[in-house]
N, C-alpha and C positions, 0 to 999 in steps of 0.2 A: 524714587522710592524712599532714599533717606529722609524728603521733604513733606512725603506723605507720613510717615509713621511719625515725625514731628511736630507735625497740626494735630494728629490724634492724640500727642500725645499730650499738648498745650489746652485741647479741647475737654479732657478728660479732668485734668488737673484743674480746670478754671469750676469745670461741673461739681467736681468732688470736694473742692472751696469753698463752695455754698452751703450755708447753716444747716437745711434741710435734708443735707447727704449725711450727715453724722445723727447717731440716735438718739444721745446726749445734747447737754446744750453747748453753747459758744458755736463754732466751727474746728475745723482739720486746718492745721497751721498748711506753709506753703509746700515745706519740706514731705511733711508728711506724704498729700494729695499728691505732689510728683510722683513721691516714687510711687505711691499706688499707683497712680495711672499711667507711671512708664511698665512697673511690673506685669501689668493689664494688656496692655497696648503690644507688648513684646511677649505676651503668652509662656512668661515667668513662674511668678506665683510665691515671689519674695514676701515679706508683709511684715511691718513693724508695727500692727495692731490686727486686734482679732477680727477677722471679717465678719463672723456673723455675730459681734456685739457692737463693735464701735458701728458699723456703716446701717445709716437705715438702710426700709425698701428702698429709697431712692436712691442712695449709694451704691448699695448693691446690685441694684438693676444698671449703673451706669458703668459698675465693674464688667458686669456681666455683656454689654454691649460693647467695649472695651474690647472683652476678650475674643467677642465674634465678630468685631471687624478684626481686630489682628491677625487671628487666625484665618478669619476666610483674605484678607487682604494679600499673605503672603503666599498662601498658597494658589490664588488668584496670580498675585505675581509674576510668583515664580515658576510654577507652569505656561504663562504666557512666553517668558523668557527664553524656558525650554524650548519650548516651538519655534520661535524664534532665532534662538540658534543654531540648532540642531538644522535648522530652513535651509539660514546662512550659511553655516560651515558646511553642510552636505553639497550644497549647490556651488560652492567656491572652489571643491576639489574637480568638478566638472566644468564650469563655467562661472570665471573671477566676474567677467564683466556685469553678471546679471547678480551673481551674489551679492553685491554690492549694494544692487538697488532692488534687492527683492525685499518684500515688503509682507505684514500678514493683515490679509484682507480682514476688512470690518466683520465678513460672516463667520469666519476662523474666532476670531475674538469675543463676540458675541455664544459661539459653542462652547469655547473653552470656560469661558464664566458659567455660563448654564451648568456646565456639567459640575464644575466645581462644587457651586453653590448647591446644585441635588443633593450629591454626594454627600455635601455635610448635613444639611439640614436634613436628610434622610435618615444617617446614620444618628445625627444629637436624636433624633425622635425616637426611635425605637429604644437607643440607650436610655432616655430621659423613661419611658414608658416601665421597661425592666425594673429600673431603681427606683420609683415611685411604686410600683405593685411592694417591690418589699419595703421599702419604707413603713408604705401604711399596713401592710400585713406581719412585720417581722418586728416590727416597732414600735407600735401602735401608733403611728404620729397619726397625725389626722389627713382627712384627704387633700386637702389645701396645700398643707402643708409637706406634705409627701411630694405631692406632684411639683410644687417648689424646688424643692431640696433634691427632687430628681434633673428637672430642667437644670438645675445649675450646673448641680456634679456633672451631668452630661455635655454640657457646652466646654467645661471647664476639661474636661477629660480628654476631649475628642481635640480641645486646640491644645492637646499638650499646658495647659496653664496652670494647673495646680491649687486654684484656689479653691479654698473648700467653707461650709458653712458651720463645721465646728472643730472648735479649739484646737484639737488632738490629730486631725485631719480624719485616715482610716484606722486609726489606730483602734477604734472599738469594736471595727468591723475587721478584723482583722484575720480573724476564724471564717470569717462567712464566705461561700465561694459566689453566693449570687451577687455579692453587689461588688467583692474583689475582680471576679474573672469579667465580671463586665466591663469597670471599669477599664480592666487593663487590656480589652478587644478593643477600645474606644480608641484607647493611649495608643496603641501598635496600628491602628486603622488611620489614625491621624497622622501618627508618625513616620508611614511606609513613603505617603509624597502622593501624588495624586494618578503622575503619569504609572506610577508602578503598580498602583492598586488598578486605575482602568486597563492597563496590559493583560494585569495575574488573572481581570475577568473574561477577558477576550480570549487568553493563551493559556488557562491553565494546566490543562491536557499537556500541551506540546514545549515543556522545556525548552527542549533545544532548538526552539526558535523564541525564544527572550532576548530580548536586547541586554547588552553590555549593562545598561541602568540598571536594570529589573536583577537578572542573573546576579551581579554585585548586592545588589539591596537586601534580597532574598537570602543568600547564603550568610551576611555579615550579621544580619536580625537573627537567624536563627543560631549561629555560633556563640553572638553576646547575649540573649534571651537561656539558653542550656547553660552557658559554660558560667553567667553571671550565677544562675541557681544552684550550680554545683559549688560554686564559692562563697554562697552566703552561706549555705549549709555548713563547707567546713568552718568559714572561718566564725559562725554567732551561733551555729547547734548548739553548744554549752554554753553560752553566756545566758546569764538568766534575766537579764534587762531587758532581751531582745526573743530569741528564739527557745531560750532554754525549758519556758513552764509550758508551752503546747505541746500537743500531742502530735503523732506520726502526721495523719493527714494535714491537721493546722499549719505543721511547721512547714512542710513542703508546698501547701500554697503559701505562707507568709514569703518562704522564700522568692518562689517567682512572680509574687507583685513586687517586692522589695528589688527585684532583678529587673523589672518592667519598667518602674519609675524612674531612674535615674537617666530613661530616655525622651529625657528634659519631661516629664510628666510634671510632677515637684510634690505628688501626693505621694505621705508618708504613713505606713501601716504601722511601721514599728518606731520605737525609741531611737531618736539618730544621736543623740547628746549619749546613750549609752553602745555604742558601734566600739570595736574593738579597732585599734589603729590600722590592722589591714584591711580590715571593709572600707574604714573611710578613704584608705586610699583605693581601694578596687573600684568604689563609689566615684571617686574621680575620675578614674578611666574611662567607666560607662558615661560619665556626663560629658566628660570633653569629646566623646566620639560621638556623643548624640544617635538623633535619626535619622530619616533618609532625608534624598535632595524634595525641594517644593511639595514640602508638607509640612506639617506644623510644630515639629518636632526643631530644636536647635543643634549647638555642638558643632563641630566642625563637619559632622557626615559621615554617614559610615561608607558611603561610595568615597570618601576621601581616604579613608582607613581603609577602606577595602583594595583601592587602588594600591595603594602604597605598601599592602601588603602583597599582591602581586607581582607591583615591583622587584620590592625582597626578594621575591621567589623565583623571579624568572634570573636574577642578578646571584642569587648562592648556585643555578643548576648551570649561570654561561649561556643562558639561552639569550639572544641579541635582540627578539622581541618580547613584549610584555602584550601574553592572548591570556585571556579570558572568555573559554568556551571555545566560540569558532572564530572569534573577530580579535583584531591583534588592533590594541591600544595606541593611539598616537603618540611620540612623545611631548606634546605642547600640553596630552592630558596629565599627564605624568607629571610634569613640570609644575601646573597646575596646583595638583593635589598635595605637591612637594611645599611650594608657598602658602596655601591654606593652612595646614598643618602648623608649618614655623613660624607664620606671623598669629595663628590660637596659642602656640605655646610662647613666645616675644609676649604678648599682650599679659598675658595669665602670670607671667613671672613678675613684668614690669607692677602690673595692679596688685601681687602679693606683695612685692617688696613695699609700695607704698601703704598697705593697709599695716604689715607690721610694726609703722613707723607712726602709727595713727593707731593703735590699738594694743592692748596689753594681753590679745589672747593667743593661746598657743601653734605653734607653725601648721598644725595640719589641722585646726580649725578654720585658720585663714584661711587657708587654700581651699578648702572645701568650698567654704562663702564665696570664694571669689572664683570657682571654677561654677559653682552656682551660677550664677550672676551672668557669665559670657556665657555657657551657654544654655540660659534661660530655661532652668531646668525647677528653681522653686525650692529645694531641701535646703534643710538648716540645722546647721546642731544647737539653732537658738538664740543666737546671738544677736542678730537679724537689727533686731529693736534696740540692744546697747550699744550699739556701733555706733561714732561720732558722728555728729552732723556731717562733716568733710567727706568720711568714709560710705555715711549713704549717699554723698552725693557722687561717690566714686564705684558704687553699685546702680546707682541709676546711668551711670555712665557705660557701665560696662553690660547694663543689659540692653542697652540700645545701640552697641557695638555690636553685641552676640549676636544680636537680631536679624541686622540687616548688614552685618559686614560679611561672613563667609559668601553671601548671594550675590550683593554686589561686586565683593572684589571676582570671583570665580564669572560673573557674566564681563567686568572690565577684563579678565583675562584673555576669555573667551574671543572677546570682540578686537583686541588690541593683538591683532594680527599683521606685522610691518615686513613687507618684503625686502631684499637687500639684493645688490647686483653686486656685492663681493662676498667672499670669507676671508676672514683672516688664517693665517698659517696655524696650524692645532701643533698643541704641546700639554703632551701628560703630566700630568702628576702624582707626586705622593698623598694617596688617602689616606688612614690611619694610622 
């Protein structure tokens, strides 16, 4: 997997290289083309030059394929994975010996792709369709060009990737609920994971028979989607940079796309350069928790956060196991989501401290950027482009960690299962 998003992302960069990618003359130096096309490749949405002036059509269109292999790639992935483990580890608790070498057949994998690949190109169509009616009707663009500017935003939405084809992002359309609320079905439909979305179509009736994935997923989206929109409200309803000059309805959708995006979408409605200190740290929390597993969404996961919030819970009432619903959690997952968690928060400290040491701007700018960046979420309060060459190379770094580390290491976990014919003697400790 890391070897594949690496060719795409060497492939991309070599495309984007080329004189006929930029609109202008000369070409896109090397630096540049990289990080476009790791930003691309890892369904980011970074950008240290304006996508819809610097890159011709042909730039654009290679952004644009870019973003629909990474996005159908990982979700492609990482739903294979899921099957796959979920095969293994079910059939291991029943029989070791066959677990071992059970295997997923050709027609299993050949399904899973099919349905993936429906799934999106299903959903980009119909979004791309919506956005393009208003475009050309709300906007006057023209039809060509409507229908353009809608396939983009759509492809771009739906893999979580954030790029957009003008300047400001949504920031003009920020009032409108047709082309906000679409977008941000696209962004939550991308972002739910693939096996949760074909469950919720199979089981939506019947809750309580959701699996542990699903039931996590569902509850954590809906808690950060509310609880995000009650917090932009309080904290930017007066500020007048941001929420302050709309009106009742305006401001309560701007709230809940601006609640939406930071689940790694990276489209921005409002002013982030004018965010008051506790949004952009609330903004942070929403990025680093991301969205679900084997979707297109980044972050560490909200089935990580939602785990570990259960944990919590079962650990304040003394209860000895950690259930959710009717099925009680093993502790290798617990373990699990305990290490995802600390090695997003290890990484995000280690790449702040080196950025402050490489940049002159303020601590919770850094962070923001750099909590951006792991988990391939695309917002910026602007700086993006005055960052030192070093430091974009330490945002290209870090979006091609965001990417493919929380999957990989969570399936190395998964599989790194070593049995033991002793224990050692147990002895407590002092926690806190």
């Amino acid at each position: 997997m890391a070897g594949a998003f690496a060719v795409a992302v060497a492939v991309g960069t070599a495309l984007l290289s080329l004189p006929i990618a930029v609109a202008g003359p000369g070409r896109a130096d090397l630096l540049t083309a990289l990080f476009h096309a790791t930003s691309a490749v890892c369904v980011t949405g970074l950008v240290t030059v304006d996508t819809g002036t610097y890159w011709s059509g042909f730039g654009q269109a290679v952004i644009l394929l870019l973003i629909q292999a990474g996005g159908l790639g990982i979700m492609t992935l990482a739903t294979l994975l899921a099957v796959v483990l979920s095969r293994r580890l079910g059939l291991r608790a029943r029989l070791i010996a066959q677990a071992e070498t059970k295997a997923l057949s050709a027609a299993d994998v050949r399904r899973v792709i099919r349905r993936v690949v429906l799934f999106s190109l299903g959903v980009e169509a119909v979004v791309a369709v919506v956005l393009g009616i208003r475009f050309a009707t709300g906007y006057d663009q023209p039809l060509s060009s409507a229908a353009y500017s809608g396939v983009f935003h759509a492809v771009s939405a739906f893999n979580n990737a954030g790029f957009g084809l003008n300047a400001d992002s949504l920031m003009q359309y920020v009032a409108d609920p047709w082309i906000s609320l679409t977008i941000c079905v696209a962004v939550i439909l991308g972002g739910l994971g693939f096996p949760v979305v074909f469950e919720l179509v199979r089981e939506w009736r019947t809750p309580k028979s959701w699996s542990v994935l699903t039931r996590i997923t569902v509850i954590v989206t809906v808690v950060l989607l509310v609880g995000g929109t009650l917090l932009f409200l309080v904290a930017e309803g007066g500020n007048p940079g941001t929420l302050g000059p709309l009106g009742a309805g305006a401001t309560l959708l701007a709230a809940f796309t601006a609640a939406v995006m930071p689940r790694t979408a990276g489209f921005n409605n409002l002013d982030i350069a004018a965010y008051q200190p506790e949004t952009l740290l609330l903004t942070d929390a929403l990025m680093f928790i991301g969205g679900g597993s084997a979707g297109t969404a980044g972050g560490i996961k909200v089935t990580t956060f939602g785990l570990l919030a259960y944990v919590l819970w079962a650990e304040m009432r003394g209860d000895p196991d950690v259930e959710v619903g009717r099925r009680r959690v093993p502790s290798t997952n617990q373990r699990q989501a305990l290490a995802i968690a600390l090695l997003g928060i290890g990484v995000v400290a280690v790449a702040t401290f080196v950025m402050e040491a490489l940049t002159d701007f303020s601590f919770d700018v850094v962070l923001f950027e750099v909590v951006s960046a792991f988990s391939t979420v695309g917002l910026s309060t602007g700086i993006t482009a005055d960052v030192p060459p070093a430091g974009q190379v330490l945002l290209v770094l870090l979006m091609y960690i965001g990417r493919i580390g929380p999957l990989t290491l969570a399936s190395g976990l998964a599989l790194r299962d070593r049995g033991r014919r002793h224990q050692l003697p147990e002895e407590r400790t002092i926690v806190g």
